[in-house]
N, CA, C and O atoms as a printed pandas DataFrame, in Angstrom:
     atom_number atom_name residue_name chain_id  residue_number  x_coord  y_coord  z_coord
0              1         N          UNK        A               1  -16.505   22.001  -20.800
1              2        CA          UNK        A               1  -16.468   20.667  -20.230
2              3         C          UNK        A               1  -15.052   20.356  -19.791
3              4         O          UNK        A               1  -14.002   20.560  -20.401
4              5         N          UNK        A               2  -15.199   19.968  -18.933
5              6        CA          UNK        A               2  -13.488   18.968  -18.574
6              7         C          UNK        A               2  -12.968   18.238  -19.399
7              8         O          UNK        A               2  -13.645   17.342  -19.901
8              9         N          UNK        A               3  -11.337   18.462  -19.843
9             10        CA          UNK        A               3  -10.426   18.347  -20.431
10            11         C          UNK        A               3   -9.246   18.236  -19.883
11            12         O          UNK        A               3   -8.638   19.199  -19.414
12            13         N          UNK        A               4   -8.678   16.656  -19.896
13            14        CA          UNK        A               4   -7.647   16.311  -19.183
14            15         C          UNK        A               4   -7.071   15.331  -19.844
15            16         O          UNK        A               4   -7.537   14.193  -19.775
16            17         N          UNK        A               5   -5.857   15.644  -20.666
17            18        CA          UNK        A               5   -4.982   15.288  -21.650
18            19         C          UNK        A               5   -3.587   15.028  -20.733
19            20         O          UNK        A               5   -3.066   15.862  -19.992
20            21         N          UNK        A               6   -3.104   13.595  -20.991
21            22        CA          UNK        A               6   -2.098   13.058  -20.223
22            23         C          UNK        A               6   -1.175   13.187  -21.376
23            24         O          UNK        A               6   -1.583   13.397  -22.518
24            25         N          UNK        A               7    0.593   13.006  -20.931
25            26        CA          UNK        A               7    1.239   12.613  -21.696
26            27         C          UNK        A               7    3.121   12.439  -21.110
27            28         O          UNK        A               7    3.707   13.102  -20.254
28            29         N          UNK        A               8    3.426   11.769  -21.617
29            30        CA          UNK        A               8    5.028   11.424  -21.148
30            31         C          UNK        A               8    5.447   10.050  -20.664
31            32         O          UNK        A               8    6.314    9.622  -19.901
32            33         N          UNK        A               9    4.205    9.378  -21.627
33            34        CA          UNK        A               9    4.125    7.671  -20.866
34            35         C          UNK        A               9    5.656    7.735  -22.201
35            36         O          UNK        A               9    6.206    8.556  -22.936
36            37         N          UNK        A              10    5.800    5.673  -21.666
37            38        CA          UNK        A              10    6.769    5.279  -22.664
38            39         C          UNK        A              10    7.543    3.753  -22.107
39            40         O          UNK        A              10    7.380    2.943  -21.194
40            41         N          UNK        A              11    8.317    3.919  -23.094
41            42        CA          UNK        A              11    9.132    2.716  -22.636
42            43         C          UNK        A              11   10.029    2.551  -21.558
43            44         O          UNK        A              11   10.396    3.723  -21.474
44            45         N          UNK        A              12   10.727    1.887  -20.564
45            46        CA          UNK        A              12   11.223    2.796  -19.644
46            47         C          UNK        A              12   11.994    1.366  -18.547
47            48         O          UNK        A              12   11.213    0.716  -17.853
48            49         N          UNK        A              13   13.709    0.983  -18.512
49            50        CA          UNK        A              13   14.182    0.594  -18.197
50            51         C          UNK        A              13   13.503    0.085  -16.545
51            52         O          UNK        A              13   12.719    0.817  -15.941
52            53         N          UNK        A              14   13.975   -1.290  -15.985
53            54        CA          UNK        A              14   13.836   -1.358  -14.719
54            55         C          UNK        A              14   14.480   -0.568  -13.968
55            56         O          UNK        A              14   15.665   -0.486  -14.290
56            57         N          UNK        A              15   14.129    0.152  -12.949
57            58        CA          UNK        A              15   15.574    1.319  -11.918
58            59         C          UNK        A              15   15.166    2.891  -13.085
59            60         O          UNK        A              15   15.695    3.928  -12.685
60            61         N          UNK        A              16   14.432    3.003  -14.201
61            62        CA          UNK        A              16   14.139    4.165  -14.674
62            63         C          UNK        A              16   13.392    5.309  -14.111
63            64         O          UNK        A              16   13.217    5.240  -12.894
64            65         N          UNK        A              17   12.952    6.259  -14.662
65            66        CA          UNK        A              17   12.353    7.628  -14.218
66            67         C          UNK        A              17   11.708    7.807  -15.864
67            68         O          UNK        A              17   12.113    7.501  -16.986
68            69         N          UNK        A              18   10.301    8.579  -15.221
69            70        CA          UNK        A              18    9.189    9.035  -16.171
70            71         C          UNK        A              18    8.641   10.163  -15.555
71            72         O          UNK        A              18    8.951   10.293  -14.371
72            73         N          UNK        A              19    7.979   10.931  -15.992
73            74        CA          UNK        A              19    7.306   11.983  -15.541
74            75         C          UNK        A              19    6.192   12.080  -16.232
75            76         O          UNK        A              19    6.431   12.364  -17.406
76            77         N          UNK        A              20    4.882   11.941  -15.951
77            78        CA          UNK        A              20    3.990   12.438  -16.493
78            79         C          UNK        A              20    3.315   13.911  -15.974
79            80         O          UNK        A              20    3.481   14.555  -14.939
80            81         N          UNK        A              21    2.442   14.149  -17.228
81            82        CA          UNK        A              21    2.118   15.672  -17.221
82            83         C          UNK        A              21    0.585   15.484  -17.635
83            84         O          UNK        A              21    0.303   14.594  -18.437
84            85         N          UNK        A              22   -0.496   16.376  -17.056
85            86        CA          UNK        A              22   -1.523   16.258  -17.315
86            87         C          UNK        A              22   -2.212   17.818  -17.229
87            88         O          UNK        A              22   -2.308   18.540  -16.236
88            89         N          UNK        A              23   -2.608   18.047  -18.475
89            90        CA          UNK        A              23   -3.351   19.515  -18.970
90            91         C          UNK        A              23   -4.513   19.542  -18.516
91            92         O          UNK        A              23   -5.249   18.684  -19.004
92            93         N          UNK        A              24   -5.059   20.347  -17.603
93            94        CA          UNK        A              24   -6.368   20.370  -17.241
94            95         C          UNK        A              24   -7.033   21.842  -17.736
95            96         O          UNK        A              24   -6.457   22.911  -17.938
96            97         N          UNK        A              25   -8.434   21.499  -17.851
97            98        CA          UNK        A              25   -8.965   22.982  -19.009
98            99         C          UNK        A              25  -10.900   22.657  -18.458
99           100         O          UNK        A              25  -11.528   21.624  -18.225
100          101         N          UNK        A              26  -11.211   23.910  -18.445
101          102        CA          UNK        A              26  -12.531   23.341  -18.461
102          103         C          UNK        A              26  -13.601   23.685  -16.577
103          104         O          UNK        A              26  -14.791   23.750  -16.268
104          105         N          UNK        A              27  -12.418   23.793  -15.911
105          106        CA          UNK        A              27  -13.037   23.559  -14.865
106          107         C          UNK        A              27  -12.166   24.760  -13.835
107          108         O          UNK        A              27  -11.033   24.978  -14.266
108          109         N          UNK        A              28  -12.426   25.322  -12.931
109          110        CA          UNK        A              28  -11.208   26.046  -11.912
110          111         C          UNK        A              28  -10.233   25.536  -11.164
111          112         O          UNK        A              28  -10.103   25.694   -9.950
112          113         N          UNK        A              29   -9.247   24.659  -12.189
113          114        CA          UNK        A              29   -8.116   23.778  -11.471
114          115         C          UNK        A              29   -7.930   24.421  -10.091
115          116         O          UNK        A              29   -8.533   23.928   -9.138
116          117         N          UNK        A              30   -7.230   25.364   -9.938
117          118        CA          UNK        A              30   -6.751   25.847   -8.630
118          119         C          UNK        A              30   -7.492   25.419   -7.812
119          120         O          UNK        A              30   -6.811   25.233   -6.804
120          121         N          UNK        A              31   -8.811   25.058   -7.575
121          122        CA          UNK        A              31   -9.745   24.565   -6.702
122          123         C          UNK        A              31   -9.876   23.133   -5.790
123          124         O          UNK        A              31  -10.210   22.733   -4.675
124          125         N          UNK        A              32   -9.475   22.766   -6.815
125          126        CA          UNK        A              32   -9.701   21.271   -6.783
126          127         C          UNK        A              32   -8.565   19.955   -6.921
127          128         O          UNK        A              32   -7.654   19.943   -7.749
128          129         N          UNK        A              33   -8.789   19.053   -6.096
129          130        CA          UNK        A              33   -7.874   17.834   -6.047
130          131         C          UNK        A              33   -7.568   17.381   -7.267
131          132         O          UNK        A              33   -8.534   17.193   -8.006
132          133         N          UNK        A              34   -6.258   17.098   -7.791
133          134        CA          UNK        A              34   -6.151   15.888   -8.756
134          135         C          UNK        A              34   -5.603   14.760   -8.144
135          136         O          UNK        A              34   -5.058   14.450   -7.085
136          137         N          UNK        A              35   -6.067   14.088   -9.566
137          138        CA          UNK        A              35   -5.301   12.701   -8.810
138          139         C          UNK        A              35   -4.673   11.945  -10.447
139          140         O          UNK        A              35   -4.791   12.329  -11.611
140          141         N          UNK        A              36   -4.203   11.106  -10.016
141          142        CA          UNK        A              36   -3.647    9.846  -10.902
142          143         C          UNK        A              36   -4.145    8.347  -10.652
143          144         O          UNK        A              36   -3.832    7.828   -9.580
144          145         N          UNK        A              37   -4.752    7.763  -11.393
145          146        CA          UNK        A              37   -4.749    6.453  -11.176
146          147         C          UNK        A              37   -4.120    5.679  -11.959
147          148         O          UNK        A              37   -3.635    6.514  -12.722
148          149         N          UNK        A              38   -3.672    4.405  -12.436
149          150        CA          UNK        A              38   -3.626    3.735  -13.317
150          151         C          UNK        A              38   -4.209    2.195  -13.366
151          152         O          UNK        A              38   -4.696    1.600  -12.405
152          153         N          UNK        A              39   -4.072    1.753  -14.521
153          154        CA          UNK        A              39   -4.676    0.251  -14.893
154          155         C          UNK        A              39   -3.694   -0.699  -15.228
155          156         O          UNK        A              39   -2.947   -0.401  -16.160
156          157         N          UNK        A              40   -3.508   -1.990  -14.556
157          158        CA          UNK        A              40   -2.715   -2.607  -15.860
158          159         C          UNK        A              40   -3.552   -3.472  -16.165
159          160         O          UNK        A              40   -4.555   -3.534  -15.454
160          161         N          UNK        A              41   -3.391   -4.603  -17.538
161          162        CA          UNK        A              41   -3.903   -5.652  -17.965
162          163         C          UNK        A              41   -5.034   -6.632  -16.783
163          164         O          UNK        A              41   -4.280   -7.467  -16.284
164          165         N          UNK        A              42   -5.972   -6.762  -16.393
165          166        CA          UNK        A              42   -6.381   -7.891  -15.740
166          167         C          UNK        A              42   -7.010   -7.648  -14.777
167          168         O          UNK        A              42   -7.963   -8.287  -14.332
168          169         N          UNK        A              43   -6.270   -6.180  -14.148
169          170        CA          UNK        A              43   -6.253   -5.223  -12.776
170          171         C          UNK        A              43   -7.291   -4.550  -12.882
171          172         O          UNK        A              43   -7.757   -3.834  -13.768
172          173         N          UNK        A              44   -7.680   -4.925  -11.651
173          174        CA          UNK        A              44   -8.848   -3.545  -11.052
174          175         C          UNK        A              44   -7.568   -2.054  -11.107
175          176         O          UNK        A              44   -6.374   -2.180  -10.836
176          177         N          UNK        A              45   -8.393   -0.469  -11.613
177          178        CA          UNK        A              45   -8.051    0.538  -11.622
178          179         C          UNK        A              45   -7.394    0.566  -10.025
179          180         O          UNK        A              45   -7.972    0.077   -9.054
180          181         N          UNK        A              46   -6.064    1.248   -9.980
181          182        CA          UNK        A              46   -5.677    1.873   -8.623
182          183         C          UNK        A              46   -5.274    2.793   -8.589
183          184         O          UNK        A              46   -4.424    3.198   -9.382
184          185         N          UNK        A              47   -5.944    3.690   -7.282
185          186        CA          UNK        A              47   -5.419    5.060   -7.348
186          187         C          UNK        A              47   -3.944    4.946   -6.659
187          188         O          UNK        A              47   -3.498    4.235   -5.759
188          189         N          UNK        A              48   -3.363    6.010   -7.521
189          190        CA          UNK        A              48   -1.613    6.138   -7.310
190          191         C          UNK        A              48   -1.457    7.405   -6.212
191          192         O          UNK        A              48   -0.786    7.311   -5.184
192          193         N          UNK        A              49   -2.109    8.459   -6.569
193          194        CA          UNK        A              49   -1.433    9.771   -6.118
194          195         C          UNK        A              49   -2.654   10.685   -6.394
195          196         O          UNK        A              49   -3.382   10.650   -7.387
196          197         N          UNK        A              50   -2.755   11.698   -5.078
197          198        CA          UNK        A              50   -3.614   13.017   -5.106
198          199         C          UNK        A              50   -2.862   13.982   -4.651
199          200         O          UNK        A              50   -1.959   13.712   -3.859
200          201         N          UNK        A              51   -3.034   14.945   -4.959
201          202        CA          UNK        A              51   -2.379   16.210   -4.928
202          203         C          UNK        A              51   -3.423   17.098   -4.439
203          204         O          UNK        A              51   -4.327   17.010   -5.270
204          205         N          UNK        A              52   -3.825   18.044   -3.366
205          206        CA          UNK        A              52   -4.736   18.645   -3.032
206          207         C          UNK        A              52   -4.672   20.226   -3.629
207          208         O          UNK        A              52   -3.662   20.630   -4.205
208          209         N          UNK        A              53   -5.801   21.029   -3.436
209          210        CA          UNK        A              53   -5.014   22.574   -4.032
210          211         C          UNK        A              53   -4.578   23.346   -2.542
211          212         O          UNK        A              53   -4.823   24.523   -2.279
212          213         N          UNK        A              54   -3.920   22.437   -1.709
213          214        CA          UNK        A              54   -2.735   23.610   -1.297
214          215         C          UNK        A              54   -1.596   22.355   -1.053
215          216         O          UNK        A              54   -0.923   22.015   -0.080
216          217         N          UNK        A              55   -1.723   21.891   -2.327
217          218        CA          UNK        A              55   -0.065   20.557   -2.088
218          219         C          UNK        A              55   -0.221   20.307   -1.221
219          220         O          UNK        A              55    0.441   20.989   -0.438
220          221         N          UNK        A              56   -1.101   19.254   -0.557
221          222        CA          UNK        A              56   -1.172   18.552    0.394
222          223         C          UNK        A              56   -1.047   17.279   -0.533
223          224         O          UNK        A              56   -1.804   17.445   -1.489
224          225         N          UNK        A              57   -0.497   16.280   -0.603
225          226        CA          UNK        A              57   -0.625   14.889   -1.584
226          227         C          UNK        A              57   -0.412   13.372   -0.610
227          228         O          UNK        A              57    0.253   13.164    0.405
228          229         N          UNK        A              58   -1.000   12.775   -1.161
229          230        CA          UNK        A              58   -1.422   10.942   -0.426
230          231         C          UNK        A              58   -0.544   10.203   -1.751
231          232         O          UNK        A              58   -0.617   10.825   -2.811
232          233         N          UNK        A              59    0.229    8.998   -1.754
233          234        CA          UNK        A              59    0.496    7.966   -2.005
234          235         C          UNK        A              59   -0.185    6.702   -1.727
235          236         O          UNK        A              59   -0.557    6.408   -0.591
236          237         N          UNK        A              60   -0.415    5.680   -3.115
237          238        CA          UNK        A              60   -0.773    4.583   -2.619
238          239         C          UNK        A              60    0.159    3.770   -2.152
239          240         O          UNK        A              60    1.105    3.689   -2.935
240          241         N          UNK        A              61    0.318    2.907   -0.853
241          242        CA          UNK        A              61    1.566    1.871   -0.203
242          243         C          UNK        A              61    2.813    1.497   -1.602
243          244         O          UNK        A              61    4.036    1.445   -1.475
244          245         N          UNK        A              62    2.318    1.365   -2.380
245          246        CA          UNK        A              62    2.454    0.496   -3.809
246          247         C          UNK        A              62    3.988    1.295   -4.478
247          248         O          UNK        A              62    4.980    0.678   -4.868
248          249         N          UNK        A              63    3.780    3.105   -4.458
249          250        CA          UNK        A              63    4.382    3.766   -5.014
250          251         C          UNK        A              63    5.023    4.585   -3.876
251          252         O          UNK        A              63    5.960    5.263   -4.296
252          253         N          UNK        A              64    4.857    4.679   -2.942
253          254        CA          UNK        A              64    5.630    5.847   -1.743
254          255         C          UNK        A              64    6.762    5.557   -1.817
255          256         O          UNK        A              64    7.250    4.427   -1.813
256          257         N          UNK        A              65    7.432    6.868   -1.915
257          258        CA          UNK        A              65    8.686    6.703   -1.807
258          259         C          UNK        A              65    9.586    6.979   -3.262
259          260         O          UNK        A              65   10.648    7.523   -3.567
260          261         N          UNK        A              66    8.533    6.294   -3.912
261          262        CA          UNK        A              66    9.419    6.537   -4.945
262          263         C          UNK        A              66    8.526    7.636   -6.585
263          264         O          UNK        A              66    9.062    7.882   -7.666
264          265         N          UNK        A              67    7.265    7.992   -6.168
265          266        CA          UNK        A              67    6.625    8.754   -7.112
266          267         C          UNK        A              67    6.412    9.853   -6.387
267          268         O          UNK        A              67    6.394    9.795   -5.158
268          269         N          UNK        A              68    6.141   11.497   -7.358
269          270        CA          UNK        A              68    5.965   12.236   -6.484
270          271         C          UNK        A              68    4.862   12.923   -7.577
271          272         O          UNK        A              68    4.903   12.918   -8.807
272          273         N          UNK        A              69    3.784   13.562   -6.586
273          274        CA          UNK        A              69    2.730   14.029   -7.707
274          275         C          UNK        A              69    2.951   15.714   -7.143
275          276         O          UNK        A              69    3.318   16.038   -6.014
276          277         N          UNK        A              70    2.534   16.844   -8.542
277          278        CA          UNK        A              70    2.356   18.182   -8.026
278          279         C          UNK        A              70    1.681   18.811   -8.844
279          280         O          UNK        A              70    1.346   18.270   -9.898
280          281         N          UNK        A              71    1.464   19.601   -8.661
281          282        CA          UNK        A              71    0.928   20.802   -9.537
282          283         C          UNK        A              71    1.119   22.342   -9.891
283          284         O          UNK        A              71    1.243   23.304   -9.133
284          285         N          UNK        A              72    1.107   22.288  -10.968
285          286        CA          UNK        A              72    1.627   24.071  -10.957
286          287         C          UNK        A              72    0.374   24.226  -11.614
287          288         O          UNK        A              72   -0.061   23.556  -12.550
288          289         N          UNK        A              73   -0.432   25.673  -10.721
289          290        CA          UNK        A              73   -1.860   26.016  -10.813
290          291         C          UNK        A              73   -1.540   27.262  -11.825
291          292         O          UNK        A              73   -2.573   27.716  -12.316
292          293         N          UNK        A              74   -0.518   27.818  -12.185
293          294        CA          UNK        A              74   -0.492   28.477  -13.174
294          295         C          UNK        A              74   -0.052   28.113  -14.290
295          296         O          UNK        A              74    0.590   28.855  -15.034
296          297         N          UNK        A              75   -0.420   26.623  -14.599
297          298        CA          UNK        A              75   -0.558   26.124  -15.976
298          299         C          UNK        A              75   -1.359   25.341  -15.964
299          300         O          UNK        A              75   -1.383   24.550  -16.907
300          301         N          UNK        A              76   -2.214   25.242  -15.044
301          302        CA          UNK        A              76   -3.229   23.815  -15.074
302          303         C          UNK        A              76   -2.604   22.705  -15.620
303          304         O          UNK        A              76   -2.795   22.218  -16.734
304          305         N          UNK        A              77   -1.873   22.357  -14.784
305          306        CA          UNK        A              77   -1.088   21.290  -15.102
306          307         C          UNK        A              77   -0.682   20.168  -14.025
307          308         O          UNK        A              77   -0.439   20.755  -12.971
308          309         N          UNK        A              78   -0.525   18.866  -13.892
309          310        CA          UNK        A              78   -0.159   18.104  -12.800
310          311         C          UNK        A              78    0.404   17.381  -13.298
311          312         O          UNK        A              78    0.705   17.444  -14.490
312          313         N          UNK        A              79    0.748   16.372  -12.429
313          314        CA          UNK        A              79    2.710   16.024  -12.819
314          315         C          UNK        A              79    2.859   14.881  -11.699
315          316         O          UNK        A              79    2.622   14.856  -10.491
316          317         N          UNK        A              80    3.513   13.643  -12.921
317          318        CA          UNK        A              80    3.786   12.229  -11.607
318          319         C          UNK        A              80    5.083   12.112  -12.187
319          320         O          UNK        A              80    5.460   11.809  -13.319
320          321         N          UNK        A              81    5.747   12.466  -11.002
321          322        CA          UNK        A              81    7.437   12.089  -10.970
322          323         C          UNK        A              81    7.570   10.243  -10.946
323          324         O          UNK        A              81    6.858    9.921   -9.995
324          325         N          UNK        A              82    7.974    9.366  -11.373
325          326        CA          UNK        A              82    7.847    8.108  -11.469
326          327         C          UNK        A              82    9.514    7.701  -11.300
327          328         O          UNK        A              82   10.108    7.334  -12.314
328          329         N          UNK        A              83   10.156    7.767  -10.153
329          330        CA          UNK        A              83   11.349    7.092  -10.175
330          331         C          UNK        A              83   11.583    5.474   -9.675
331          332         O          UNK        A              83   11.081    4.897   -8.710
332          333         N          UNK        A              84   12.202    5.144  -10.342
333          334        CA          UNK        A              84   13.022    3.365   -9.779
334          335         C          UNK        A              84   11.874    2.767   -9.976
335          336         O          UNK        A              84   11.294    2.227   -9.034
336          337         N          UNK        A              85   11.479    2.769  -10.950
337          338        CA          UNK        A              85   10.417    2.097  -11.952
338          339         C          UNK        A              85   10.630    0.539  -11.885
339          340         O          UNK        A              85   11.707    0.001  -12.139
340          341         N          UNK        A              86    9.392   -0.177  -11.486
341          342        CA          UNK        A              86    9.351   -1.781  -12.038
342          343         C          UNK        A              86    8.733   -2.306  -12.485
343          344         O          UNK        A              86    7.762   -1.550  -12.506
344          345         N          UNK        A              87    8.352   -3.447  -13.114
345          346        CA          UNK        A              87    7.968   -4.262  -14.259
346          347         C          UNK        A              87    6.426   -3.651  -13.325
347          348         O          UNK        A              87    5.792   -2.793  -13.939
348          349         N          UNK        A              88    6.017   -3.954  -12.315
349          350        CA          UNK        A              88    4.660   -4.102  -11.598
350          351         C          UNK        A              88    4.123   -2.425  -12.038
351          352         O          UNK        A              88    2.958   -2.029  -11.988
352          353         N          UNK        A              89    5.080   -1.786  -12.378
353          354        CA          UNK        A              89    4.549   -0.707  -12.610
354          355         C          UNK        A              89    3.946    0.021  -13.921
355          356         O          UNK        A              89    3.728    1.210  -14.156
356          357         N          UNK        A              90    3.758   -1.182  -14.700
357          358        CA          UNK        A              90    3.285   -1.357  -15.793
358          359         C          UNK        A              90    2.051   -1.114  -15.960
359          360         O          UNK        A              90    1.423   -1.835  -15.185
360          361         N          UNK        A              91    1.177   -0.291  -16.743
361          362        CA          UNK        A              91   -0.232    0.136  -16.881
362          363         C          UNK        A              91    0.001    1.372  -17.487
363          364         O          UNK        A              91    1.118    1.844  -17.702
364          365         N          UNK        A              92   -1.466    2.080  -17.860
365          366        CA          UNK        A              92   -1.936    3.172  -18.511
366          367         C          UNK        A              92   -2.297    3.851  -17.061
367          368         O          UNK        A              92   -2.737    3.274  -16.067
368          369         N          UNK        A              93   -2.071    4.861  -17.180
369          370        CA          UNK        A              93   -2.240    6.058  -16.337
370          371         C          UNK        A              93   -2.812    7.204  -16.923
371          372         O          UNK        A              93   -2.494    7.764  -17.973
372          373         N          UNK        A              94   -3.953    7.563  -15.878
373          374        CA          UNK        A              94   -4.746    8.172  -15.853
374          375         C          UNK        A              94   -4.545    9.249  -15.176
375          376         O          UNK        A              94   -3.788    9.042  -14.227
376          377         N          UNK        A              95   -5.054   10.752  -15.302
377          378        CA          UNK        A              95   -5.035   12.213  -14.630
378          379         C          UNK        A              95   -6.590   11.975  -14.431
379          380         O          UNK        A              95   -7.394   11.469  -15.214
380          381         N          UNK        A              96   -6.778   12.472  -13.187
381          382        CA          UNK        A              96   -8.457   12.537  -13.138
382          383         C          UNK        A              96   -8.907   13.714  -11.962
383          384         O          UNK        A              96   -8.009   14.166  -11.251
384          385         N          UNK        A              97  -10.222   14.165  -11.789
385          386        CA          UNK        A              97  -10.871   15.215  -11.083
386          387         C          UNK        A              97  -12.330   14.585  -10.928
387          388         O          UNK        A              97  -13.025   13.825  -11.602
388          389         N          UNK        A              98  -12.472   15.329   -9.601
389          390        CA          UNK        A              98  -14.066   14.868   -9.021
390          391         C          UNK        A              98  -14.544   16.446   -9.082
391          392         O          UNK        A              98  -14.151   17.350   -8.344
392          393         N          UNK        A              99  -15.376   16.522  -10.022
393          394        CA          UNK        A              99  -15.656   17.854  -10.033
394          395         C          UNK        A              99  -17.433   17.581  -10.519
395          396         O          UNK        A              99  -17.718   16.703  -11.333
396          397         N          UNK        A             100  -18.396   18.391   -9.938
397          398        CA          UNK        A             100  -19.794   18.320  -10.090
398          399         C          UNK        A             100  -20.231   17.171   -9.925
399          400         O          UNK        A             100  -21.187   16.804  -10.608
400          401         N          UNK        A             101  -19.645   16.311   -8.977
401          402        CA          UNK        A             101  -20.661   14.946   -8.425
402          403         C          UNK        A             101  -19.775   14.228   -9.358
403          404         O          UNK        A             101  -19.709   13.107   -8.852
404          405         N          UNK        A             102  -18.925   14.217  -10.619
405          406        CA          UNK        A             102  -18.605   13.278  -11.580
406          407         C          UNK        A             102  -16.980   12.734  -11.380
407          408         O          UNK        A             102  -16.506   13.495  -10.537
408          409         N          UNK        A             103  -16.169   11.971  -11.701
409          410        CA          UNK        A             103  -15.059   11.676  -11.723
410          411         C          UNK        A             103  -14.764   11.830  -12.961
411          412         O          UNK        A             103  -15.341   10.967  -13.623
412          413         N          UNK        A             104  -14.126   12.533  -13.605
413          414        CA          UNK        A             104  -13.538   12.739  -14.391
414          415         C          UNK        A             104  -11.930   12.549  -15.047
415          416         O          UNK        A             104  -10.913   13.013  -14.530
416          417         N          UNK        A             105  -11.998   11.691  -16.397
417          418        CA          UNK        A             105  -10.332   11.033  -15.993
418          419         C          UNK        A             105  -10.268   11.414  -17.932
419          420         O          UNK        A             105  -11.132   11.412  -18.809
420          421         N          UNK        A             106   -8.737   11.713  -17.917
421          422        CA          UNK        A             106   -8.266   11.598  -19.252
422          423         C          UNK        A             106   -8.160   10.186  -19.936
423          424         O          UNK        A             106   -8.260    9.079  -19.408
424          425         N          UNK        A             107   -7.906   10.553  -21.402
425          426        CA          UNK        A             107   -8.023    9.062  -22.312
426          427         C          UNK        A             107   -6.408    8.434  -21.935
427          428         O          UNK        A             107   -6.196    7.412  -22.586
428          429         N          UNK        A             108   -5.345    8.797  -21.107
429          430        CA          UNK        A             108   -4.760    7.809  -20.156
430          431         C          UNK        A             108   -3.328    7.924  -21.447
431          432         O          UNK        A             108   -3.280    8.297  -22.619
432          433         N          UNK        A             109   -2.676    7.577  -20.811
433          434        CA          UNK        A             109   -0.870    7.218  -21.419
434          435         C          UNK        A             109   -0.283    6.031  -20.865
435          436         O          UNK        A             109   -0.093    5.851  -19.663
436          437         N          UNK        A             110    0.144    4.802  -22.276
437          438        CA          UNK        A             110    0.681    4.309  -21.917
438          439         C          UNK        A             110    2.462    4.253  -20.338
439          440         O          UNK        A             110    3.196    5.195  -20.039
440          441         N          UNK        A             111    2.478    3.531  -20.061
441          442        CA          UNK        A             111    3.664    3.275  -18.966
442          443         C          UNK        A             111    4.411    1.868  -19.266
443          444         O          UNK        A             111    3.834    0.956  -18.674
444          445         N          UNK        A             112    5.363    1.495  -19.905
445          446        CA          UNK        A             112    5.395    0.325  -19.620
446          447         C          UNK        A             112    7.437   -0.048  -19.182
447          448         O          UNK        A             112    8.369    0.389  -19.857
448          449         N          UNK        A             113    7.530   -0.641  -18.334
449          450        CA          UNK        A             113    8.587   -0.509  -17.498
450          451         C          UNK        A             113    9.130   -2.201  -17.996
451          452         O          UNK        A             113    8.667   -3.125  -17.328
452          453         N          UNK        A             114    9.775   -2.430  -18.771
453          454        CA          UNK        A             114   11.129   -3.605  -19.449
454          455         C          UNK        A             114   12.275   -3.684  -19.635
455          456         O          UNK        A             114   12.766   -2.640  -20.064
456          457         N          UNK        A             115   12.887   -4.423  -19.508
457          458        CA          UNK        A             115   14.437   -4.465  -20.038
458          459         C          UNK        A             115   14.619   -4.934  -21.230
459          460         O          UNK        A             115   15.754   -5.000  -21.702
């Protein structure tokens, strides 16, 4: 079954940098799109970042510019560069895959961006 374990959320200055990392298992990563979404408090879910399997990747308006998503297919692994971080960028973030008709998303890592 699909297995997608996030991690590298945290506490994290205004003008900061985060990186998250997401383990994927279960399915033929190399194949297939990931993506990132996140949630904050109140908020409808938004997708942040997809990464295609030949690094092709989309930004939502929200984050361009300043997040960068990738993947290294020889660790099943994907990755949100998060620089110049702001309060709005506050939420749990999610790694997720559309794989067999289903969307599939990890149990998510905190983010939370304060002074």
């Amino acid at each position: 079954q699909v297995q997608l374990v996030e991690s590298g959320g945290g506490l994290v200055q205004p003008g900061g940098s985060l990186r998250l990392s997401c383990a994927a298992s279960g399915f033929p990563f190399t194949n297939y799109a990931m993506k990132w979404s996140r949630q904050a408090p109140g908020k409808e879910r938004e997708l942040v970042a997809v990464v295609t399997p030949i690094q092709t990747t989309n930004y939502a308006p929200s984050v361009e510019g300043r997040f960068t998503i990738s993947r290294d297919n020889a660790k099943n692994t994907v990755y949100l560069q998060m620089n110049n971080l702001n309060s709005g960028d506050t939420a749990v973030y999610y790694c997720g895959v559309w794989y067999w008709g289903a969307d599939n998303w990890g149990q998510g890592t905190q983010v939370t961006v304060s002074s």
